[in-house]
Legacy VTK file of the C-alpha trace (Angstrom):
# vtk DataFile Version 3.0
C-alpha trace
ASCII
DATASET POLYDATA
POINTS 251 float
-38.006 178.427 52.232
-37.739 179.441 48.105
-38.903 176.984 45.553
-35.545 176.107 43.730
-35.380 176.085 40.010
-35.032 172.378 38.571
-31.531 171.651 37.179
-33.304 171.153 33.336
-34.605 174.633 33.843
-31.883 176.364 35.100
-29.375 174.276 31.899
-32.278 175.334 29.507
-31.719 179.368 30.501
-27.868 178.735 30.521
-27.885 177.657 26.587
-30.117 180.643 25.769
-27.973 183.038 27.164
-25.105 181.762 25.387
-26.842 181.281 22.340
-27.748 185.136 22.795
-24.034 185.493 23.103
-23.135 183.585 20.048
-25.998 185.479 17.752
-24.390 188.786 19.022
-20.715 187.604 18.033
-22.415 186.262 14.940
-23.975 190.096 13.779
-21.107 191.941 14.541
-18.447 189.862 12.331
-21.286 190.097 9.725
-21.873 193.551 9.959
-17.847 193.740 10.262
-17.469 191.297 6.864
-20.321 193.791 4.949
-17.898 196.791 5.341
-14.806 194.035 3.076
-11.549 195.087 5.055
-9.219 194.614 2.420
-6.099 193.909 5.203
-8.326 190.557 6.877
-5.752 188.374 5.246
-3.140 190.130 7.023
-4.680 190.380 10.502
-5.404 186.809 10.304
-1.767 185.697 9.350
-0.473 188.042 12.127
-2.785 186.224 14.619
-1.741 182.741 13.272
1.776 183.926 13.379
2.532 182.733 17.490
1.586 179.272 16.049
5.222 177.157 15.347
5.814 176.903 11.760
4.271 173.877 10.505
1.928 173.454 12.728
-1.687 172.843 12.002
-4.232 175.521 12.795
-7.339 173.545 13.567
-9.896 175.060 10.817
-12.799 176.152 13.894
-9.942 178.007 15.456
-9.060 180.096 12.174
-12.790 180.669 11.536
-12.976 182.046 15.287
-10.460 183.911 14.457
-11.462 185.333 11.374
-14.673 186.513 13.176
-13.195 188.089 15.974
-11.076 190.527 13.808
-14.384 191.279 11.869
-15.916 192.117 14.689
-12.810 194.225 15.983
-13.300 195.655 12.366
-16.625 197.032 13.117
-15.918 198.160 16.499
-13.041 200.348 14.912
-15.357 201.889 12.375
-17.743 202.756 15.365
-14.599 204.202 17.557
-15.299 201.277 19.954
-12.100 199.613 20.616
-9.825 202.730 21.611
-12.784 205.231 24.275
-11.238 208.212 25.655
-12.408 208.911 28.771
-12.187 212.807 30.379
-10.389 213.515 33.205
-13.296 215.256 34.480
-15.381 211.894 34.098
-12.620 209.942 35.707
-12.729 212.258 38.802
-16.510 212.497 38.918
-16.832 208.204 39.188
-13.695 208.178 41.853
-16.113 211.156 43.904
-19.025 209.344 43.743
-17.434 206.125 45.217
-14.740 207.291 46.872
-15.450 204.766 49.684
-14.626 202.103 47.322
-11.016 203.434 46.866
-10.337 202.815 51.224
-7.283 200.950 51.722
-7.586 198.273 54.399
-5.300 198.442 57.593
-2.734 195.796 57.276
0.008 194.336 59.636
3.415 192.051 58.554
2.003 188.761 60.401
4.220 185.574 61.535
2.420 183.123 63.606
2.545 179.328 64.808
-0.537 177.273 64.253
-1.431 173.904 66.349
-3.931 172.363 64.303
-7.099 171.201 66.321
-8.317 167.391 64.892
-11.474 167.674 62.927
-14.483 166.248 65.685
-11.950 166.891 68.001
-12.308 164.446 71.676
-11.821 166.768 74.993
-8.444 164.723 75.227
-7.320 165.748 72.357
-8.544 169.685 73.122
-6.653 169.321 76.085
-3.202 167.890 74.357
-3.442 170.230 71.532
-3.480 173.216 74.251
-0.487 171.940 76.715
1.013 171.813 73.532
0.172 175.681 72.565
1.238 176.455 76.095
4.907 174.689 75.850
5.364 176.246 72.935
4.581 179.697 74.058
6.365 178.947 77.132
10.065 178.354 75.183
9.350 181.745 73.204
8.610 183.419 76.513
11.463 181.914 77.356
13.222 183.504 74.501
13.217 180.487 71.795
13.578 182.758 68.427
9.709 182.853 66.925
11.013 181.604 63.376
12.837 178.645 64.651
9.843 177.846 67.092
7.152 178.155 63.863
10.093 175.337 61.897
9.858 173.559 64.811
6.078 173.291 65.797
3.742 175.028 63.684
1.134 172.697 61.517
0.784 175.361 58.854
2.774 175.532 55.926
3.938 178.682 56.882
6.417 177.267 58.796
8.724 176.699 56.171
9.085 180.448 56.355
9.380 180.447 59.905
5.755 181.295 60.157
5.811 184.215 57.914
2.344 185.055 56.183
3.759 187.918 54.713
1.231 191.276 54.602
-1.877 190.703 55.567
-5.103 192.887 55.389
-7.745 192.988 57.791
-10.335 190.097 56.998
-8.249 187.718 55.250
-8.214 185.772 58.655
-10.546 184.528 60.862
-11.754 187.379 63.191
-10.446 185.993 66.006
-6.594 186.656 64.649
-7.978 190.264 63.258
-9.037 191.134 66.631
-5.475 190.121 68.518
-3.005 190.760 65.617
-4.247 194.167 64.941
-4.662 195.545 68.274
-0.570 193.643 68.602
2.526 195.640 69.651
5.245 195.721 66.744
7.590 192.533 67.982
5.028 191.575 70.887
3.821 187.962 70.992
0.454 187.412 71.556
-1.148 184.913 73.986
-2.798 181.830 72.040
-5.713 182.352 69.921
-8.152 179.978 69.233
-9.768 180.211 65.830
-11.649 177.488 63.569
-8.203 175.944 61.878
-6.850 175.415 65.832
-4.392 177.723 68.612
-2.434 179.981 67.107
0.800 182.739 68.801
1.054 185.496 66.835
3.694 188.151 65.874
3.402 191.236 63.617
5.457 194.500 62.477
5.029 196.966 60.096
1.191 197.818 60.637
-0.851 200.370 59.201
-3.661 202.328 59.289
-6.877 202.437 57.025
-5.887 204.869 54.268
-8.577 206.686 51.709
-6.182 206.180 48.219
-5.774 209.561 46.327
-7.383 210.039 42.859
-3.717 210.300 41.076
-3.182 206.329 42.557
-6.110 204.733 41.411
-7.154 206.803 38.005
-5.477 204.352 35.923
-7.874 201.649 37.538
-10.702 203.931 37.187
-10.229 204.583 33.615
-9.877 200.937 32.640
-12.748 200.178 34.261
-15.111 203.332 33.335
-13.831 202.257 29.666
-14.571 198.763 29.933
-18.469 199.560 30.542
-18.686 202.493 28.250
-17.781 199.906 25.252
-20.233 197.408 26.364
-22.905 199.747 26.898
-22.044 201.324 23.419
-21.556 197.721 21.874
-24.926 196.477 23.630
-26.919 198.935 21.447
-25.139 198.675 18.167
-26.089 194.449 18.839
-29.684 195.712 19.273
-29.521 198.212 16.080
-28.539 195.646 14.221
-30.423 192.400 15.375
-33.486 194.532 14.578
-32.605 194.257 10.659
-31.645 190.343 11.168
-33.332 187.705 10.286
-32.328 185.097 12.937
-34.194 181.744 13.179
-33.784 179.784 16.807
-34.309 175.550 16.403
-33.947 174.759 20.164
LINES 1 252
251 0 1 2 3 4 5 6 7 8 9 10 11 12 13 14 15 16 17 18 19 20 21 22 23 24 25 26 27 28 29 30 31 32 33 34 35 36 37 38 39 40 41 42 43 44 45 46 47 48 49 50 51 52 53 54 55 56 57 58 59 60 61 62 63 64 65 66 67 68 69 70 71 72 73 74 75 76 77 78 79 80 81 82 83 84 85 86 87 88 89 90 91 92 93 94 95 96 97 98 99 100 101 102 103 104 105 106 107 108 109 110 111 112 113 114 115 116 117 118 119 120 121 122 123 124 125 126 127 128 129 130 131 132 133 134 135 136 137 138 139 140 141 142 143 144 145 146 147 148 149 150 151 152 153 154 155 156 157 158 159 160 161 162 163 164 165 166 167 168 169 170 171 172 173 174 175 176 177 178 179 180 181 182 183 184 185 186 187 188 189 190 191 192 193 194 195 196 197 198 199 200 201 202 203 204 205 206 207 208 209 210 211 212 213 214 215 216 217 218 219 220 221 222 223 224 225 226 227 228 229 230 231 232 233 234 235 236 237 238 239 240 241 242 243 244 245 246 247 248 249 250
């Protein structure tokens, strides 16, 4: 088995990283205060404006402030803040992981749950299922499913007659994935035993695995392409400019 890292170690490397993160805040609003926007007053009133009139700003929060929109100052010199991305880069990260862009097969899922006692006794095992057995009796019987989950069911579900609404494959136990997807549309399974107790299950509206098109997930893509081009661009202009910096560390 792996050593573990002692708790006083592992706090010591948490306040280094965030004091790395607080000396990189620290030499962009610098960097951002050397070039003097003359509009800061303005930004910062704009900022401050949400705030209900005569309200106190606490002063910490206005000097945050004041550095984040010298940092956003710098950024904008260095074309930072507003990346265009080309379509032909967009399609060339949605090609390359295409298989990350698969829609799961999902199915409209009602069910009823009977909840099995934690450490449950065999007598108990044995009530919960004559219970599970009644109650798929009445529906076989034809008691309406909705009224049945109002009726019976230990999840709170039930309140919408057992709806769970769309589900996607995985978001239950396997046990329910492997009867509610193989599940005729307005069938009702035969109980299902899973970790949170016996469940009957009803679907409708299933549907297949689908590979989503470039056109509905470019507007992710670019977002996210975006996202790591500025902090790969922003990562380096923190290096540039912590090599001219004199920072002293008292930890």
């Amino acid at each position: 088995m792996g050593s573990q890292v002692p708790e006083d170690q592992l706090r010591h490397q948490f306040q280094l990283k965030e004091l790395d993160a607080l000396i990189d805040r620290e030499l962009l609003a610098q960097a951002g205060a050397a070039l003097e926007p003359d509009d800061l007053d303005q930004r910062l009133a704009k900022r401050l404006a949400p705030h209900a009139a005569g309200d106190t700003v606490p002063t910490d929060k206005i000097e945050n402030l004041r550095k984040q929109i010298l940092q956003e100052v710098l950024l904008e010199k260095y074309g930072l803040l507003d990346l265009t991305v080309s379509e032909q880069e967009l399609l060339r990260f949605y090609e390359k992981n295409s298989k990350s862009f698969i829609e799961s097969r999902s199915v409209h899922a009602e069910h009823i749950l009977v909840r099995l006692p934690k450490n449950a006794t065999d007598e108990q095992i044995r009530e919960v299922r004559q219970k599970a057995e009644r109650i798929l009796s009445e529906l076989k019987q034809g008691k309406e499913f909705a009224a049945a989950a109002r009726e019976y069911s230990d999840c709170s579900s039930k309140e919408n007659g057992g709806d769970l609404g769309v589900i996607k494959e995985s978001f239950m136990p396997r046990e329910f994935d492997a009867v509610a997807f193989k599940l005729k549309p307005g069938s009702i399974s035969d109980i299902v035993k899973t970790r949170h107790g016996l469940h009957i299950i009803k679907i409708k509206n299933p549907t297949s695995e689908k590979q989503l098109s470039f056109p509905e997930v470019k507007g992710h893509i670019a977002g996210y392409v975006k996202k790591n081009l500025q902090k790969q661009k922003i990562d380096g202009l923190v290096q540039q400019l912590r090599k001219t910096a004199k920072i002293e560390i008292f930890i």
